[in-house]
N, C-alpha and C positions, 0 to 999 in steps of 0.2 A: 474749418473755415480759414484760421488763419493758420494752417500747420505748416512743422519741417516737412449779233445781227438778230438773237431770235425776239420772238413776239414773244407778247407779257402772256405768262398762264394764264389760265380765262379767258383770254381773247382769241377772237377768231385768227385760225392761224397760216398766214399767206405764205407764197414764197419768198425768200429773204428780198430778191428782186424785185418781186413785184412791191412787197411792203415799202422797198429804198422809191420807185419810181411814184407811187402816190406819195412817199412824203415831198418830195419834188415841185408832183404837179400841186400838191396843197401849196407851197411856197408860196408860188402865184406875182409874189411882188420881188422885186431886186431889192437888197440886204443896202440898208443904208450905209453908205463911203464904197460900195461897190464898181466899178469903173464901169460902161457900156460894153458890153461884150466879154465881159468877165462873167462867171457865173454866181451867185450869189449864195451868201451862207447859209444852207439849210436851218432851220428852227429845229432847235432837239426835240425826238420824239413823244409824246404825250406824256407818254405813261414810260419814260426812261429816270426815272425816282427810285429813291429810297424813302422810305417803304412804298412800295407798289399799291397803289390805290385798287381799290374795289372796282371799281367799272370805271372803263377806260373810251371813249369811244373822239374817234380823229374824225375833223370834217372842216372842210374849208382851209383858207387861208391864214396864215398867221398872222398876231396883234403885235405891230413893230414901236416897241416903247421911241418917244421920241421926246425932244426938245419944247414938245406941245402937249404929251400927258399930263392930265389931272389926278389927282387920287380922290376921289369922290367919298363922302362918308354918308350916312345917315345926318338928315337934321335934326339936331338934338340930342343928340348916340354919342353918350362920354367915351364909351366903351369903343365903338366902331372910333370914334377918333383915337383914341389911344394907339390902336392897331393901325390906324394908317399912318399916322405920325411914325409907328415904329417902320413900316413899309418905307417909307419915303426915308427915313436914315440908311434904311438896307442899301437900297438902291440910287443915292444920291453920288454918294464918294466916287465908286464906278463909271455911271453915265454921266457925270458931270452936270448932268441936268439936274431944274430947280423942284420939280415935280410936286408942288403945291398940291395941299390937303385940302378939300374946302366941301362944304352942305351944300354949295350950289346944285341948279337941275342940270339937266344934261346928261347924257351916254358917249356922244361921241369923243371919239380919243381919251379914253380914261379908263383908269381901274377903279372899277365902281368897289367900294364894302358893304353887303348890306345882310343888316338882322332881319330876320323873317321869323314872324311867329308862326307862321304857318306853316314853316320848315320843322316840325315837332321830330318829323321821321328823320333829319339826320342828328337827333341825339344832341348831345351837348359839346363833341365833339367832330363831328362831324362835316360836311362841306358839300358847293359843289364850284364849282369852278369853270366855266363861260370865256370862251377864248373865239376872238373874230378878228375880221380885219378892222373895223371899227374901233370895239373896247376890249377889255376883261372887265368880266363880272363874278367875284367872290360873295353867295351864297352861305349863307350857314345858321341855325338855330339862338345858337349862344357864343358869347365874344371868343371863347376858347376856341369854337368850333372855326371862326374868323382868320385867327391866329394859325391854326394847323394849315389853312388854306394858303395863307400868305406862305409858310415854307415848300409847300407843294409849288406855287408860282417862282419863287426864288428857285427852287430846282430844276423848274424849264428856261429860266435862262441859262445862257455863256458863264464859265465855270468863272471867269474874269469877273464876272458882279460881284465876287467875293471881295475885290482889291478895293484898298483903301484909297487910293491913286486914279487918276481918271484914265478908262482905257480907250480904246477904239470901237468897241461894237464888231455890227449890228446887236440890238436886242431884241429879240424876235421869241414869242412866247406863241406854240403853237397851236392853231385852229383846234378846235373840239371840244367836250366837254367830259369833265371830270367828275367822278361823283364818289363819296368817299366817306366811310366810316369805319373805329377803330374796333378792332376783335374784342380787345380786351383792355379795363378801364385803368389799369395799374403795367404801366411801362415805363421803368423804372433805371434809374442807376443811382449804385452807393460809390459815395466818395469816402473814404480812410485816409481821417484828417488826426488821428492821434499818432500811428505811427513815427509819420513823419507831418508837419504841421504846415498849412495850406492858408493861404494870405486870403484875404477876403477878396482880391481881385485875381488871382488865380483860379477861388472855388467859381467868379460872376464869369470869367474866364468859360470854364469848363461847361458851367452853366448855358453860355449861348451855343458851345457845341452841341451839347446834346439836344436843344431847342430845334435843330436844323431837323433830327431825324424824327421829331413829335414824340419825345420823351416829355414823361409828363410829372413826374415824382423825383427828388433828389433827395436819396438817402443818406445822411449825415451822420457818420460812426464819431460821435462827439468825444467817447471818453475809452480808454483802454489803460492795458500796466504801464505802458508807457508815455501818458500824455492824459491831463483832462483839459478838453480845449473849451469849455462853456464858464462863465460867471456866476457862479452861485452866493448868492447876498451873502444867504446865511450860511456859507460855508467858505469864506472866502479863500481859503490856503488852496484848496482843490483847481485854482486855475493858475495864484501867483506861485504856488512850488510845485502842483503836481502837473500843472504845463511849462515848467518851467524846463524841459527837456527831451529828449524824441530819440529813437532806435540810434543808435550809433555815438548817439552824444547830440551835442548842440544845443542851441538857447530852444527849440522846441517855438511856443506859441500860445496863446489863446484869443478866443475871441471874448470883446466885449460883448453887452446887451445889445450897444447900438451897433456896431458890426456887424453881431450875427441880425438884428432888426433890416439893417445891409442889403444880407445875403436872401432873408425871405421877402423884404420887396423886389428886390432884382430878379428872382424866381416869378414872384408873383405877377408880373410884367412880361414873362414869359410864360403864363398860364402853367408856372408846376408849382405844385405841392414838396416843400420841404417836410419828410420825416425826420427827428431827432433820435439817435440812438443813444442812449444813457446802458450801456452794457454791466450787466449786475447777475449773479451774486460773482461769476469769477470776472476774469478782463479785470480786476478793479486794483491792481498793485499803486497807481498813482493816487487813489481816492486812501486807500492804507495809510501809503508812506504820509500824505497830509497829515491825517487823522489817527493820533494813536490809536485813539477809544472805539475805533470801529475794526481795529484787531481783537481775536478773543484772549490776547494774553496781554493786550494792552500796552506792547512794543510796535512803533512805528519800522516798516524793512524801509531801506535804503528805495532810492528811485530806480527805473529800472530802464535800463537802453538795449535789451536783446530783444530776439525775436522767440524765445520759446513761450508757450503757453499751457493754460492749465494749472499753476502753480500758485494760483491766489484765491482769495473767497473773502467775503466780506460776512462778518461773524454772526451765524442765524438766531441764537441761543438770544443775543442783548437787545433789548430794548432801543439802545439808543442807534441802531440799525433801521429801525423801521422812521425814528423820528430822520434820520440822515434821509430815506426815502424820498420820506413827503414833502422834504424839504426841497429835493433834488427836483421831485416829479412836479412838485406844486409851481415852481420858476418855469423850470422849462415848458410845461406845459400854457402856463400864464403868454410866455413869450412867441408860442409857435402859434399861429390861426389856424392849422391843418388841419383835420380829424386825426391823424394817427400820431402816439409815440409807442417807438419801440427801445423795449427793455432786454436785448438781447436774447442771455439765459445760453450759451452755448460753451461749450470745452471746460465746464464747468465740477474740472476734475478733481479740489480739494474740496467738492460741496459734500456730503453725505447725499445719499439721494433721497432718506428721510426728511433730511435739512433743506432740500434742495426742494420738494414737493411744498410744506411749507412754508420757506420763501415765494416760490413764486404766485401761493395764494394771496399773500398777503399783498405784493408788490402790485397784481394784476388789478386788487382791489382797488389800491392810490392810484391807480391808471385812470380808473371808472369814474372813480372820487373828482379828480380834478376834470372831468369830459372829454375826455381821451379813447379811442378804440387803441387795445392792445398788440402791439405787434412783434413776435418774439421769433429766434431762429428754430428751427423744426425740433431741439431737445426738449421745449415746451411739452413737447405734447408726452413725454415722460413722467411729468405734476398732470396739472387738471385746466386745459384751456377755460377760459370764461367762455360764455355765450357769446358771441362774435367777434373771438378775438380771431386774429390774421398770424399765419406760421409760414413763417419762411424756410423752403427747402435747401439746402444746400449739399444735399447729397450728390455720389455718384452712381454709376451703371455697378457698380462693385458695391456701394452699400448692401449690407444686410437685406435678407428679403422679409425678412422680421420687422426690421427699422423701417422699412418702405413701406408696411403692410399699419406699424403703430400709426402713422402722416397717415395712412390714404384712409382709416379708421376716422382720425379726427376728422378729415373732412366729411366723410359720409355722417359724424353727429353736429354736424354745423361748423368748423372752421375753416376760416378761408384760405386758399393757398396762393403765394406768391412762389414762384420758381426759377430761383437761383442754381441750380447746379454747378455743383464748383469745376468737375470736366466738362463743362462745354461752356457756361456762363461768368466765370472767374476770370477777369482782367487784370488780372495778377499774373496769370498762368504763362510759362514760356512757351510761345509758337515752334519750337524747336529746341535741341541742346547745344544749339549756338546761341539765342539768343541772350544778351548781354544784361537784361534784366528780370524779374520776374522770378516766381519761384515752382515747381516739380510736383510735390506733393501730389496734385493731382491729376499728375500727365500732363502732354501738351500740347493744347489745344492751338490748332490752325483755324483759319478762318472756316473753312468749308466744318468742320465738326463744332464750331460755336455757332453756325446755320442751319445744321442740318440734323434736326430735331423739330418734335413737335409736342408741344407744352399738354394735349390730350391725351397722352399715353405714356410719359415720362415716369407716372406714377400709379402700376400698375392696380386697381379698387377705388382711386379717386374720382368721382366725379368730375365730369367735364365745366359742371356747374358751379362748383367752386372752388374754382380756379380767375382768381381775380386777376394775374397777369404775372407780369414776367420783370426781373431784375437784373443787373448788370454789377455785381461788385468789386471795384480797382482796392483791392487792399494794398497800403502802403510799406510794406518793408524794406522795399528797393523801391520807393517810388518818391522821388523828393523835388522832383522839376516839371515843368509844364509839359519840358518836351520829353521828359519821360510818360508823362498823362498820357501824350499822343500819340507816344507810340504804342503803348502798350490799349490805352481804347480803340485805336484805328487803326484797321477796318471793323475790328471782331464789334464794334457797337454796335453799327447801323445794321449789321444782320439780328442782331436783339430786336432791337429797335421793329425791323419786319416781322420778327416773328408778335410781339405784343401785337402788334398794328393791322398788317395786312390779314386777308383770308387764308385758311389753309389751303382751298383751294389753289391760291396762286404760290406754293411754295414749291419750287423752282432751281435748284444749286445752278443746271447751267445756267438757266436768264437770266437770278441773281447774279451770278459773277459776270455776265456783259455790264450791268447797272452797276454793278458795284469797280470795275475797271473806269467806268464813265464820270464815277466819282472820285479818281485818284486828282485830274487838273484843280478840282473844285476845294480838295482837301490842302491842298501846296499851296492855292489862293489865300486861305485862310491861315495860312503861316504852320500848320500842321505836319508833323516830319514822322506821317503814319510810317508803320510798315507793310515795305512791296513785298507778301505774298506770293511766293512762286507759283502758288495754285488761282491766282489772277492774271490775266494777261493785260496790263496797265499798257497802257499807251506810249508808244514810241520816245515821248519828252519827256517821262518820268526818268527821277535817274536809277539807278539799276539797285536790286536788295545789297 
C-alpha cells in the first residue's frame, strides 16, 4: 500500500450532426447578453457529466437561470432547506444574482427541491432531475439523494459557475429529464494525513472536491510511523510528540477533537461519511516512540520521518496493548457518527502471523464493543474476519492468484469488499516517469488505466454482491500541498468516481474522455492545477502538459 462529440453509452445513438442540430433547435430561446443576430450559447448537453447518469433523455428547450429564480424548498424540509441554501451559495458568487431560498408556492422560474416519499425507487441516493423553459425540478427520495442532484445540475451549467467572481453568462441548464441512481453505495476516497499532515481546511478543501463528482465516504489514514494526527484524552503524548513531526521532518500536525468535530460536520453537509483509520498492529512507530510500554522491550525508538515500511508492531504478548486499544478505539469511535472504523492491519511485516491472527481478534472485537463495523485492508483476511466486517483490496493484476483467491474466499463467506487497487486506484501513483511527484511501486497509472476497469471482475471468485464499492487512496509521501492533492487526484478521480456511480453498462473510455476533456474549463475554475493528460484532448485554452 504504501511501498518503495459521441452520445452517452446507453443512449440512443445519432449522428454526431444530427445530435449537434437538435441540441440547437432544443435551444429555442437567445442566451441571455447575446446581441440580435448573434447566435446564441448552446446549453451543454444533458448527459455531458461526471459520472454519467443512468437515463439520460433531451427534450425541449432550456431553463435560462436569471436575475428572477427562486430556489424553492419543501415547507417545512430542514433538510431540503439546507440543500438549497447550499445551492444558492454554489451559484450566487458567479451569476451575481440574489437567488432567494423560500417554501413559497409556485413553479415558474425556479429551481424547485423536493422530497417525495413516494420516490422509494430512487433509493436514498438517488434523483431525478426536471429541466424546461419554465423551471428545474430536483426530485429525490432522501436529502442525500437532493444533494447528488444539485451536483449533477451544477454540471450542466457554464464551467464559469465555478468562479468566485461575477462572470457574464448565459446560464442555460438544458431541457430534459435526468434520472439517476448509484451502482454502488461505498464511493470513496482516503486521504493520508500522517505522512505528511493536512490543515483542517485543506482536508474541507478537498472535501468539496470530491463532493462535485458524488463521492460519498472520506477515508481518513489518522495515524502511521510517521505521524498520529488524532487526540486521544487518555493517551495524550500520541498527538503532542507523536504528531509532532511528518516524512521529511517538519513540525508535522494534529488535529484536535474539535477540528476533527470540523471536518465530520463539513463532510456531513456534504452527505459523506467520514471513516477513521487507526492503523494497528504495524504503521504504529509514532504511537511506540510516544509510549515506551507498548514496545515489548520497553524502549521507546526515536520518531521517524522516512518512507520505508514494515518495520514496526505494537507488542501482541502485553496486556497493556489491548488497554492502549480500547482506549484508542473507544474516543475515536465516541467522536465519529459513521458506521465504519477502520483498523488497518496491512505491511505488517515485524508481526508473527501467530501474533498477528490474535491481534486482530481481539482488536476486531473493541470495534464491535464500541458500535463500530470493522474495516481492515485485504491482509485481514489472513486472521479471521468477524461477520460483517468490510476488506479493502489493495492489490494488483500481478498479485498472487493465491492472495486473490484468500479476498474472493472471504467474500463468498460474508465480507464485504471495497476496491482499491493500488495499479489503477492509487492517487499516489506517477502518471508517467516524468512525473514530478508521486511514487512507482506500483506502475504508472494514466488516466485511461485508473478508468478502464471494472470492479465485477477485478477479483476473480468474488461475488458481484459483495462488493460495496470502490475507493480512491492519495497516500502522502510526496504529497504535502493542495496543489499537489490536485494534481495528483485530477483527472484520475472523477473516473473512480464513474466507475462506483454510473452503470456498467455506460462504461465508455472514448465518451468518457469527450466528458472528461469538458471537464478541464470547470477544473481551472475551481483553482485546480490538474494534470493535462495526453490521452485527453482538453480544450484549446487549457494551457499545455
Amino acid at each position: 500500500m504504501s511501498q518503495p462529440g459521441s452520445l452517452l453509452p446507453g443512449l440512443p445513438r445519432l449522428p454526431r450532426l444530427l445530435g449537434a442540430l437538435l441540441l440547437v433547435a432544443a435551444g429555442g430561446i437567445t442566451g441571455a447578453g447575446a446581441a440580435v443576430g448573434e447566435s446564441a450559447p448552446a446549453a451543454r448537453p444533458l448527459g455531458q457529466i461526471i459520472p454519467v447518469p443512468a437515463s439520460v433523455q433531451p427534450k425541449g428547450p432550456p431553463y435560462a437561470l436569471s436575475a428572477q429564480t427562486r430556489i424553492r424548498v419543501d415547507k417545512g424540509s430542514r433538510e431540503g432547506r439546507a440543500v438549497g441554501d447550499y445551492l444558492a451559495g454554489l451559484l450566487r458568487p458567479a451569476t451575481g444574482y440574489s437567488l432567494p431560498v423560500t417554501d413559497g408556492g409556485g413553479t415558474a422560474d425556479a429551481i424547485r427541491l423536493r422530497l417525495d416519499d413516494g420516490a422509494s425507487s430512487l433509493g436514498d441516493e438517488g434523483y431525478r432531475l426536471d429541466s424546461s423553459r419554465r423551471s428545474v425540478t430536483l426530485t429525490a427520495h432522501k436529502p442525500a439523494g437532493l444533494f447528488r442532484a444539485v451536483q449533477t445540475l451544477r454540471q450542466l451549467l457554464p464551467a464559469a459557475i465555478e468562479k468566485d467572481t461575477r462572470q457574464p453568462g448565459p446560464w442555460l441548464i438544458a431541457g430534459g429529464v435526468i434520472t439517476d441512481t448509484p451502482r454502488y453505495a461505498h464511493r470513496g476516497a482516503m486521504l493520508d494525513v500522517s505522512r505528511h499532515f493536512f490543515t483542517v481546511g485543506q482536508v474541507k478543501r478537498y472535501i468539496d472536491q470530491l463532493a462535485l463528482y458524488k463521492v460519498n465516504k472520506l477515508h481518513l489514514h489518522l495515524s502511521d510511523d510517521q505521524g498520529w494526527r488524532i487526540v486521544i484524552d487518555s493517551w495524550p503524548r500520541l498527538a503532542s510528540y507523536g504528531g509532532s513531526t511528518q516524512v521529511g521532518g517538519g513540525p508535522g500536525g494534529y488535529y484536535t477533537k474539535d477540528q476533527y468535530r470540523e471536518i465530520l460536520r463539513h463532510a456531513a453537509a456534504r452527505h459523506m461519511e467520514v471513516i477513521p483509520e487507526i492503523d494497528m498492529p504495524g504503521h504504529t512507530n509514532a504511537a511506540l516512540a510516544s509510549y515506551a510500554e507498548l514496545n515489548c522491550d520497553g524502549v521507546a525508538p526515536p520518531l521517524y520521518t522516512g518512507t520505508d515500511v514494515g518495520f514496526s508492531s505494537l507488542c501482541v504478548p502485553k496486556e497493556v496493548t489491548y488497554d492502549f486499544i480500547d482506549d484508542v478505539i473507544r474516543e475515536v469511535a465516541a467522536l465519529t457518527p459513521g458506521r465504519y472504523l477502520h483498523i488497518g492491519g496491512d505491511e505488517a511485516h515485524s508481526t508473527s502471523h501467530q501474533d498477528y491472527v490474535a491481534f486482530m481478534e481481539r482488536a476486531q472485537k473493541t470495534v464491535a464493543t464500541y458500535g463500530k463495523t470493522v474495516v481492515g485492508w485485504h491482509q485481514l483476511t489472513t486472521a479471521v474476519p468477524v461477520e460483517g466486517a468490510v476488506v479493502q483490496w489493495w492489490g494488483r493484476d500481478k498479485t498472487s492468484a493465491a492472495e486473490k483467491e484468500r479476498v474472493a474466499a472471504a467474500a463468498r463467506n460474508g465480507a464485504r469488499l471495497i476496491l482499491s487497487p493500488a495499479d489503477r486506484s492509487y492517487l499516489d501513483m506517477k502518471y508517467n516517469k516524468d512525473t514530478p511527484l508521486g511514487l512507482d511501486w506500483a506502475g504508472y497509472v494514466e488516466v485511461r488505466r485508473s478508468y478502464d476497469w471494472d470492479p465485477e471482475t477485478l477479483l476473480p471468485g468474488a461475488p458481484p454482491s459483495a462488493i460495496a464499492g470502490v475507493e480512491a487512496p492519495l497516500w502522502s509521501e510526496t504529497i504535502s500541498t493542495d496543489d499537489h492533492i490536485g494534481f495528483m487526484a485530477f483527472p484520475r478521480l472523477p473516473g473512480i468516481a464513474e466507475l462506483g456511480w454510473s452503470p456498467a453498462s455506460a462504461h465508455d473510455w472514448e465518451a468518457y474522455r469527450e466528458r472528461l476533456a469538458a471537464q478541464g474549463p470547470r477544473l481551472e475554475a475551481m483553482g485546480i492545477d490538474f494534470y493535462r493528460s495526453p490521452q485527453v484532448d482538453w480544450p484549446q485554452s487549457q494551457s499545455s502538459p
